[in-house]
C-alpha positions as a Markdown table, in Angstrom:
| # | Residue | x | y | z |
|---|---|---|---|---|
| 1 | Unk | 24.4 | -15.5 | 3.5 |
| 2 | Unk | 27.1 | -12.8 | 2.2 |
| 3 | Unk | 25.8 | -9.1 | 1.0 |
| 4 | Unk | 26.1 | -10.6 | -2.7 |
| 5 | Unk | 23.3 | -13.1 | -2.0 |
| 6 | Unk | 21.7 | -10.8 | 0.0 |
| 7 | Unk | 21.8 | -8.1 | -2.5 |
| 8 | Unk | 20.5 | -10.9 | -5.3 |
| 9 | Unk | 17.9 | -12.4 | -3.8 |
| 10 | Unk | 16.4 | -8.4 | -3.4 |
| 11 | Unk | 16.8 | -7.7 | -6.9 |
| 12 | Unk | 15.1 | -11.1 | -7.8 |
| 13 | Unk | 12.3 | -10.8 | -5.4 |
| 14 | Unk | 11.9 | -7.1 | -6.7 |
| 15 | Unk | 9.0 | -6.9 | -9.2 |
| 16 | Unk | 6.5 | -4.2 | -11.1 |
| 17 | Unk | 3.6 | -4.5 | -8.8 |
| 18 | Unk | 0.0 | -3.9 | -10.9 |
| 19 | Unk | -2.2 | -4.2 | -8.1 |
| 20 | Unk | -2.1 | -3.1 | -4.6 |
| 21 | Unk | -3.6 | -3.5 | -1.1 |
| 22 | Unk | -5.7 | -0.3 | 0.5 |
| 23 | Unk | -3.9 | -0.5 | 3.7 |
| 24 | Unk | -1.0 | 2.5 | 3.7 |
| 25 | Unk | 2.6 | 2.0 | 4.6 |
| 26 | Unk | 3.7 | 3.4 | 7.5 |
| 27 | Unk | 5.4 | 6.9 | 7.9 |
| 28 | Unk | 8.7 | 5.8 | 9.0 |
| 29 | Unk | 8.9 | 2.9 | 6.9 |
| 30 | Unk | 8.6 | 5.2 | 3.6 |
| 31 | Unk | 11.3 | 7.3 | 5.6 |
| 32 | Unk | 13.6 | 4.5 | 5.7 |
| 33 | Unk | 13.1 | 3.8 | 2.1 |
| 34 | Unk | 14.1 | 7.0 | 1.5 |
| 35 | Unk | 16.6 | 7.0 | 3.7 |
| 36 | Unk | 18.4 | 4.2 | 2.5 |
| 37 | Unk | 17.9 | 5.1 | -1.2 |
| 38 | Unk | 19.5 | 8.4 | -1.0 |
| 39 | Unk | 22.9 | 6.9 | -0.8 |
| 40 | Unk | 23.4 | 5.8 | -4.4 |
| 41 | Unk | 26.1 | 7.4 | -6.4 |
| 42 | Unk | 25.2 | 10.7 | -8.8 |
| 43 | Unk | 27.6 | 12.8 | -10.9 |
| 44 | Unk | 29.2 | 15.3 | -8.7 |
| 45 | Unk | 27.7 | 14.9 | -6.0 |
| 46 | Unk | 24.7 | 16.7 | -7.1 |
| 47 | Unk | 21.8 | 14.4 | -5.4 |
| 48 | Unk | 19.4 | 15.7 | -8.2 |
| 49 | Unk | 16.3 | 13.8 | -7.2 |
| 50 | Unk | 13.7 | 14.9 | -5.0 |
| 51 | Unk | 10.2 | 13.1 | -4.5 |
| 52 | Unk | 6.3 | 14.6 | -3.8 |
| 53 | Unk | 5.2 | 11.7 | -1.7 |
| 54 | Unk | 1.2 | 11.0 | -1.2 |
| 55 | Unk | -1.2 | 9.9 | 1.3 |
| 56 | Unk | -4.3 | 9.5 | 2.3 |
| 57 | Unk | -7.1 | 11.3 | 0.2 |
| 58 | Unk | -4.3 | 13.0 | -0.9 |
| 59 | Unk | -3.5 | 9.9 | -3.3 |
| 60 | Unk | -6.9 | 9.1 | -3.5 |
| 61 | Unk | -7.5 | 13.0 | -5.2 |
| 62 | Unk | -4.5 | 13.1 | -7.9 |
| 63 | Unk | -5.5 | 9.1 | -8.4 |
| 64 | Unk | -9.1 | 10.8 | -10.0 |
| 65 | Unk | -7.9 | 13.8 | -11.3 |
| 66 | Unk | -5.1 | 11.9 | -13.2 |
| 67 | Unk | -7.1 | 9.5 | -14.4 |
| 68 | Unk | -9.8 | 11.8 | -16.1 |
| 69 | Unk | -6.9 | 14.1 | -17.6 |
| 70 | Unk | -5.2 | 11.5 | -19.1 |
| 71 | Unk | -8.5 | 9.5 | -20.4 |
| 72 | Unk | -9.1 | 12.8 | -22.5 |
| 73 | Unk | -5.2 | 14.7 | -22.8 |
| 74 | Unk | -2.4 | 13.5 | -25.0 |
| 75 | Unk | 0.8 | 12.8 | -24.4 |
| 76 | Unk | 3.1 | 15.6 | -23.4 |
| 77 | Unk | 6.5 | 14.3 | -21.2 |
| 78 | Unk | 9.2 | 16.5 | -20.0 |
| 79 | Unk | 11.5 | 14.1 | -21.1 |
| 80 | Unk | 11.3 | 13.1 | -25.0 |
| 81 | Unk | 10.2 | 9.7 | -25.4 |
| 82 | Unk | 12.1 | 6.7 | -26.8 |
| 83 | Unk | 11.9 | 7.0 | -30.6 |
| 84 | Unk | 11.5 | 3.1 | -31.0 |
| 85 | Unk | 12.1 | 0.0 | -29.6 |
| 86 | Unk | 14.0 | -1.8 | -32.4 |
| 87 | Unk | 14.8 | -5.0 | -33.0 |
| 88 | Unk | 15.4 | -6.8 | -29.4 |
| 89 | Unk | 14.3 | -4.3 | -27.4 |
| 90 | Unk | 10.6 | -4.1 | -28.6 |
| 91 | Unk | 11.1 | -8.4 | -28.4 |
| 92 | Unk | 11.3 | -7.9 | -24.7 |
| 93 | Unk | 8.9 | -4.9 | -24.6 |
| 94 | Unk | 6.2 | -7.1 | -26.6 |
| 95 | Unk | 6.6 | -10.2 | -24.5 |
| 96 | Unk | 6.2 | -8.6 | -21.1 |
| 97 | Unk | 3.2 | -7.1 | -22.5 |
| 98 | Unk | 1.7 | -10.3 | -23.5 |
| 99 | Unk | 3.0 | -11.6 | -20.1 |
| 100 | Unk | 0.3 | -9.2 | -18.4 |
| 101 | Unk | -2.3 | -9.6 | -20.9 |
| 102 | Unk | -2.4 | -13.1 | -20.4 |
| 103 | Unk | -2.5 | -13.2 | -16.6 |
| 104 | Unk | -5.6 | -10.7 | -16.8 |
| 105 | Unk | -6.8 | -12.8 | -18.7 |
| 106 | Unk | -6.7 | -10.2 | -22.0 |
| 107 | Unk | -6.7 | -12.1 | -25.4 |
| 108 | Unk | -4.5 | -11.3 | -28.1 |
| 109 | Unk | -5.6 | -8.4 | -30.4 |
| 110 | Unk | -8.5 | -7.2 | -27.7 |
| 111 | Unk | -7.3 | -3.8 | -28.0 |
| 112 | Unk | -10.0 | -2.2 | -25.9 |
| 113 | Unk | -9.4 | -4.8 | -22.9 |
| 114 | Unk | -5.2 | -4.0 | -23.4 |
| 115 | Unk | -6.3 | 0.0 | -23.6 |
| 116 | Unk | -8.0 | -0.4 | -20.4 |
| 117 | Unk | -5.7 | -2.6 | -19.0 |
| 118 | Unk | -2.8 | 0.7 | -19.9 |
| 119 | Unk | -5.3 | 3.1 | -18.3 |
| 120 | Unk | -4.6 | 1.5 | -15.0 |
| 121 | Unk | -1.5 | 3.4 | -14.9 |
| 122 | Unk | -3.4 | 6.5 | -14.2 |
| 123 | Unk | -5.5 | 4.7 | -11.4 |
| 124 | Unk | -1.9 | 4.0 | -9.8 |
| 125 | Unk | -2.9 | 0.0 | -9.8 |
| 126 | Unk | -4.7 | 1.4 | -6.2 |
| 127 | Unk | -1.9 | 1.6 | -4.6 |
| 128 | Unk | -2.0 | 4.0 | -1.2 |
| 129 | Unk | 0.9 | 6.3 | -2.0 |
| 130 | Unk | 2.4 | 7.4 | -5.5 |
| 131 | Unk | 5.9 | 9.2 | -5.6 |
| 132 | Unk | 6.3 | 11.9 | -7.6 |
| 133 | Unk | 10.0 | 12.1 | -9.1 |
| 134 | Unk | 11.9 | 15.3 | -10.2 |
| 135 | Unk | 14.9 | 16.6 | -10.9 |
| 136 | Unk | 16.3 | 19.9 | -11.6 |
| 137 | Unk | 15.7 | 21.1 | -15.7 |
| 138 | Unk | 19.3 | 22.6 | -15.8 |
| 139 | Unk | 21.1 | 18.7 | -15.3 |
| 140 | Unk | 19.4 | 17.6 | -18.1 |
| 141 | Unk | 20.3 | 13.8 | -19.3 |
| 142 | Unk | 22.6 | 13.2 | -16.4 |
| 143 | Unk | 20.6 | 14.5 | -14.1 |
| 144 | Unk | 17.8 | 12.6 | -15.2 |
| 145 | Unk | 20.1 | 9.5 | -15.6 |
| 146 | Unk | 20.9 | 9.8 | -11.4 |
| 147 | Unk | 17.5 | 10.3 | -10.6 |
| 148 | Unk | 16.8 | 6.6 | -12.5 |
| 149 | Unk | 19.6 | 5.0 | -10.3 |
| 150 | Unk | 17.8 | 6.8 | -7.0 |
| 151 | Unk | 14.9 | 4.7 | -8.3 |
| 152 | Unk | 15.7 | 1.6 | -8.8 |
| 153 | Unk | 17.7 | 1.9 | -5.4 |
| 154 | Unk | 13.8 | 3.3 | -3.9 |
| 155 | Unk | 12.5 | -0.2 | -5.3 |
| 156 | Unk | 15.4 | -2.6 | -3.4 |
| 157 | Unk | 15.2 | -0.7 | -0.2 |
| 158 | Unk | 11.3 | -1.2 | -0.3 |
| 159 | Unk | 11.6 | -4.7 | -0.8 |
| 160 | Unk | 12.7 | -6.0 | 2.6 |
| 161 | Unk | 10.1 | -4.0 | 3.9 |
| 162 | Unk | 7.1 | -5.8 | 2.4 |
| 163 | Unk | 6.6 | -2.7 | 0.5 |
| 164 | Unk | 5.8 | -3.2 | -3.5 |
| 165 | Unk | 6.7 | -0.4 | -5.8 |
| 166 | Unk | 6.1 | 0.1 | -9.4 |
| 167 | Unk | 8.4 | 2.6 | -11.2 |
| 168 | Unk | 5.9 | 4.3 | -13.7 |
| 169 | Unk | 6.9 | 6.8 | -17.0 |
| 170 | Unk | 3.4 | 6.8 | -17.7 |
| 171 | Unk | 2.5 | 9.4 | -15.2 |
| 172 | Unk | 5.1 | 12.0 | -16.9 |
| 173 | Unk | 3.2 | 11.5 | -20.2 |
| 174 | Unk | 0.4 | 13.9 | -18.2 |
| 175 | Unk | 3.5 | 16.4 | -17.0 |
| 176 | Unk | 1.8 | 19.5 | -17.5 |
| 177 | Unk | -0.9 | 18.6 | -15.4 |
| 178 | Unk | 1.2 | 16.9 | -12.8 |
| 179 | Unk | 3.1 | 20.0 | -12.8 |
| 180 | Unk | 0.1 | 22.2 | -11.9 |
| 181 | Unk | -1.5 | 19.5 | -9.6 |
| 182 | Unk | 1.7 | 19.9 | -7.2 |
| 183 | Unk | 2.6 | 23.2 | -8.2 |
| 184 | Unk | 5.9 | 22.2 | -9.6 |
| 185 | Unk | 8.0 | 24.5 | -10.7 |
| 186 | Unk | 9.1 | 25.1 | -14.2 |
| 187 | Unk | 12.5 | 24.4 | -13.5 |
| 188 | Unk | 12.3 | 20.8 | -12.4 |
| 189 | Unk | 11.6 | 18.3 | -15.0 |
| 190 | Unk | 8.7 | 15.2 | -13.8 |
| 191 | Unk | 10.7 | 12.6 | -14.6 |
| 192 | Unk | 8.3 | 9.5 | -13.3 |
| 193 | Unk | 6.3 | 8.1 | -10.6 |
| 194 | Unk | 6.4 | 5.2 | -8.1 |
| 195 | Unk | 3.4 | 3.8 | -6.4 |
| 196 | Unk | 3.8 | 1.9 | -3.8 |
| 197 | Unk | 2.1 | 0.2 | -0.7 |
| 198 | Unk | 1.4 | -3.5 | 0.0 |
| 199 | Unk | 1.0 | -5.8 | -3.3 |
| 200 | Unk | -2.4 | -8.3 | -3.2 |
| 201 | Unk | -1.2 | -11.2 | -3.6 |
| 202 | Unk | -4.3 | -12.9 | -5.2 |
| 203 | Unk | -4.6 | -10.4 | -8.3 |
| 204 | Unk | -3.3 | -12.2 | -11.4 |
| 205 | Unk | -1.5 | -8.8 | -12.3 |
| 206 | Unk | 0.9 | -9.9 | -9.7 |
| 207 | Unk | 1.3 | -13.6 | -10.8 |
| 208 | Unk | 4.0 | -13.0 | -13.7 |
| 209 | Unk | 7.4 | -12.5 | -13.6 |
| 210 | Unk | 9.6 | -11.3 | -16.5 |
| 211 | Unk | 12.8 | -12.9 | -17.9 |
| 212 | Unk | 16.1 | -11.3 | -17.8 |
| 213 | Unk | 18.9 | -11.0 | -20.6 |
| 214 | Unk | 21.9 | -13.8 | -20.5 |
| 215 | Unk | 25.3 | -12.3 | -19.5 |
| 216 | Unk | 26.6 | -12.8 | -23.0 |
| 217 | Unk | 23.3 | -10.2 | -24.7 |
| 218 | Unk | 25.7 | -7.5 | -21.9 |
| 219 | Unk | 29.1 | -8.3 | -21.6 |
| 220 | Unk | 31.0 | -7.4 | -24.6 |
| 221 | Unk | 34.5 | -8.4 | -23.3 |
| 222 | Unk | 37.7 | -6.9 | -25.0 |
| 223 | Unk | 41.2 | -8.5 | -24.1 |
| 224 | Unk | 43.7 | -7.2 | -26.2 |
């Protein structure tokens, strides 16, 4: 197998994981992760991303306090939300939502079950460990724009691993209270989370896999 296959079949076996194992990871496997990830490109060099990473009762402790802040706090993200999902882009957002509903086994229109179902974003889907991710205030887009490329490269390098990750913008909705959980400083915006740890492979969360855009929906070639 050449590093192309090798590099596919990572990014196809890579998933959103809803529903984790107790069991931790090991130290110096999250290490490696990290490790590995902190090679992708940036603009100038700059490496903006940096990670709070839990364990133990530690995740067990911002699990609860997260989850009873955001049952009761709105939204209030460092980083302005999208202003929409028009047109094919709500399509996609829509069906993977329908995706999970159905594997739960949520009916359409049960908005309490799909509320509750959302909520277990702020239980971290139990998973052991939840990475907080930051980068500094004064990069702004771009700097937030690396830090997203650091992420996805955190997911791949977890995958051979065993390790399941779930990239998670929910969390920065409840930035203000992150912020003062991990003390934070004002000068960093919380970007997202990723909790990870070992996925159970008998939840139906994890039983769902979501489509991908043809090349023609991306490639706009130009010749002349």
């Amino acid at each position: 197998m050449n590093d192309y296959d090798t590099l596919l079949d990572l990014l196809q076996a890579r998933f959103s994981c809803r529903a984790f194992l107790s069991a931790p990871v090991p130290r110096d496997d999250i290490t490696r992760i990290v490790a590995a990830a902190r090679h992708v490109p940036s603009w100038c060099n700059a490496q903006p991303w940096q990670l709070i990473i839990t364990q133990g009762a530690a995740t067990d402790t911002f699990r609860t306090a997260l989850f009873e802040t955001a049952s009761k706090t709105p939204p209030s993200p460092d980083l302005p939300w999208p202003e929409g999902y028009p047109g094919i882009y709500g399509d996609r957002r829509r069906a993977c939502g329908f995706q999970l509903y159905e594997a739960v086994g949520i009916e359409k229109g049960d908005r309490a079950a799909s509320g509750a179902q959302m909520m277990e974003n702020y239980k971290l889907f139990g998973a052991p460990h939840v990475a907080i991710v930051t980068a500094p205030r004064a990069l702004g887009p771009y700097g937030a724009m690396d830090t997203g490329g650091f992420v996805t490269a955190f997911c791949l390098a977890a995958q051979p691993l065993g390790v399941a990750t779930i990239p998670q913008a929910a969390i920065a909705a409840q930035a203000p209270f992150v912020r003062d959980h991990f003390k934070v400083p004002e000068d960093k915006m919380i970007l997202c989370a990723i909790s990870f740890g070992y996925a159970d492979p008998d939840h139906p969360a994890n039983g769902f896999r979501t489509e991908r855009a043809e090349l023609d929906d991306i490639i706009d070639w130009r010749d002349t």
